[in-house]
C-alpha positions in Angstrom: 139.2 47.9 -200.4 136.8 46.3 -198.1 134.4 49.4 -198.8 134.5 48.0 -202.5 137.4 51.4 -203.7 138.7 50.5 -207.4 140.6 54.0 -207.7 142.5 54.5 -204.6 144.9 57.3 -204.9 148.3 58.0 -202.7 149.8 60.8 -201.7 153.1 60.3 -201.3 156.3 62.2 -199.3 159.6 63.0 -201.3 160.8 60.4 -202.7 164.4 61.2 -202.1 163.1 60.0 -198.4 163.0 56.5 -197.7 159.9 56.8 -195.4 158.2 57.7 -198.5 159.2 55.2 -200.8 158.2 53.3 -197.9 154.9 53.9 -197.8 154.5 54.5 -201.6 155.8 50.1 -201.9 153.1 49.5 -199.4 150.6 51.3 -201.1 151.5 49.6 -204.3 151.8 46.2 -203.0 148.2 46.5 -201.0 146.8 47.3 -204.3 148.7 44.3 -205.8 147.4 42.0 -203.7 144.0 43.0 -204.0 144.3 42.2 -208.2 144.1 46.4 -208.3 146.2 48.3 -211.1 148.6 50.4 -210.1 147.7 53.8 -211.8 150.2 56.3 -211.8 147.9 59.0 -212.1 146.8 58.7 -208.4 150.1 59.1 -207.2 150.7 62.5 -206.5 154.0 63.7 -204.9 153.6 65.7 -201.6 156.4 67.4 -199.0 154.2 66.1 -195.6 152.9 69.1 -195.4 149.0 70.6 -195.1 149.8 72.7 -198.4 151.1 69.8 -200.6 148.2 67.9 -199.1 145.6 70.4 -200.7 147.3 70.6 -203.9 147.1 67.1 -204.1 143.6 66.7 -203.3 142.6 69.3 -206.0 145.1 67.5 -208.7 143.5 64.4 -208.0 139.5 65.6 -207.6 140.1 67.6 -211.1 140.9 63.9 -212.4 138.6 62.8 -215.2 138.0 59.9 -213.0 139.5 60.6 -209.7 139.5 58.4 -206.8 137.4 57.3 -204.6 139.6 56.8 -201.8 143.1 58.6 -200.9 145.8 57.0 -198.8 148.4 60.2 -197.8 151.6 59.5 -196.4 151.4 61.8 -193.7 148.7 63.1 -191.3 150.1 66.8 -192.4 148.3 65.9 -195.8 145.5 64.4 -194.8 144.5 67.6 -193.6 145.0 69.4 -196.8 143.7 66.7 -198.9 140.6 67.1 -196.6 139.8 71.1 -197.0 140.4 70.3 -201.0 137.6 67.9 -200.4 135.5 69.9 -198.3 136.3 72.9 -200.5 134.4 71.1 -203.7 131.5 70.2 -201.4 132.8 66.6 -200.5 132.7 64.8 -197.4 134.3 62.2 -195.5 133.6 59.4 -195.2 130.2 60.2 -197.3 131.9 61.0 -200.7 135.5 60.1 -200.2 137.5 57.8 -197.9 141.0 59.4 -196.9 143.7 57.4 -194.6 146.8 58.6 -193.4 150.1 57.7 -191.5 150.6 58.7 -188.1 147.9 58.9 -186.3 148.0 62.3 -185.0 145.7 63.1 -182.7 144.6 66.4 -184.1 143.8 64.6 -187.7 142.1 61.7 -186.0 139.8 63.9 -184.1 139.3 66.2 -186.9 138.5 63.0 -189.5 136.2 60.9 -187.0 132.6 60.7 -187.4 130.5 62.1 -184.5 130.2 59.5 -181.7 126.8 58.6 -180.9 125.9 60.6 -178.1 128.9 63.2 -178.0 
């Protein structure tokens, strides 16, 4: 929200987990707090997985208006949500801004921008 987002999307886990409906209240509540609407349309259920990551990313970039930013429950579906973006020609952090939980060191190495100098 810092970045000045309005549409920030979520992809969640299954919400028969309570991890997921975890993350899904904080997600809601951030945007609550920052006098943001809650818009069901940028919730988009996932399983933590790479492939439910990618659906999601194309569900939500076919959107009329879609996000801006994407906040994805699990680092799994950051990856996929981040080959649907680089599949329509998008980039981070340039077009979109994607976050995810975990902090896996694979996805935070594959997300980073280039240090300066490496």
């Amino acid at each position: 929200m810092a970045l000045g987002h309005r549409r920030i999307a979520h992809v969640a886990g299954r919400p028969a987990l309570w991890c997921s409906r975890a993350r899904l209240d904080g997600y809601r509540a951030e945007l609550q707090a920052a006098g943001l609407p809650v818009d069901p349309e940028l919730v988009v259920e996932g399983n933590f997985d790479f492939e439910s990551g990618f659906r999601a990313g194309r569900r939500l970039l076919g959107l009329a208006s879609p996000p801006t930013a994407i906040f994805a429950a699990s680092d799994q579906m950051v990856l996929g949500v981040t080959e649907a973006l680089r599949r329509a020609r998008l980039s981070v952090p340039d077009d979109r801004s994607v976050v995810g939980f975990d902090d896996l060191p694979v996805v935070r190495d594959s997300t980073a921008p280039p240090r300066p100098g490496g």
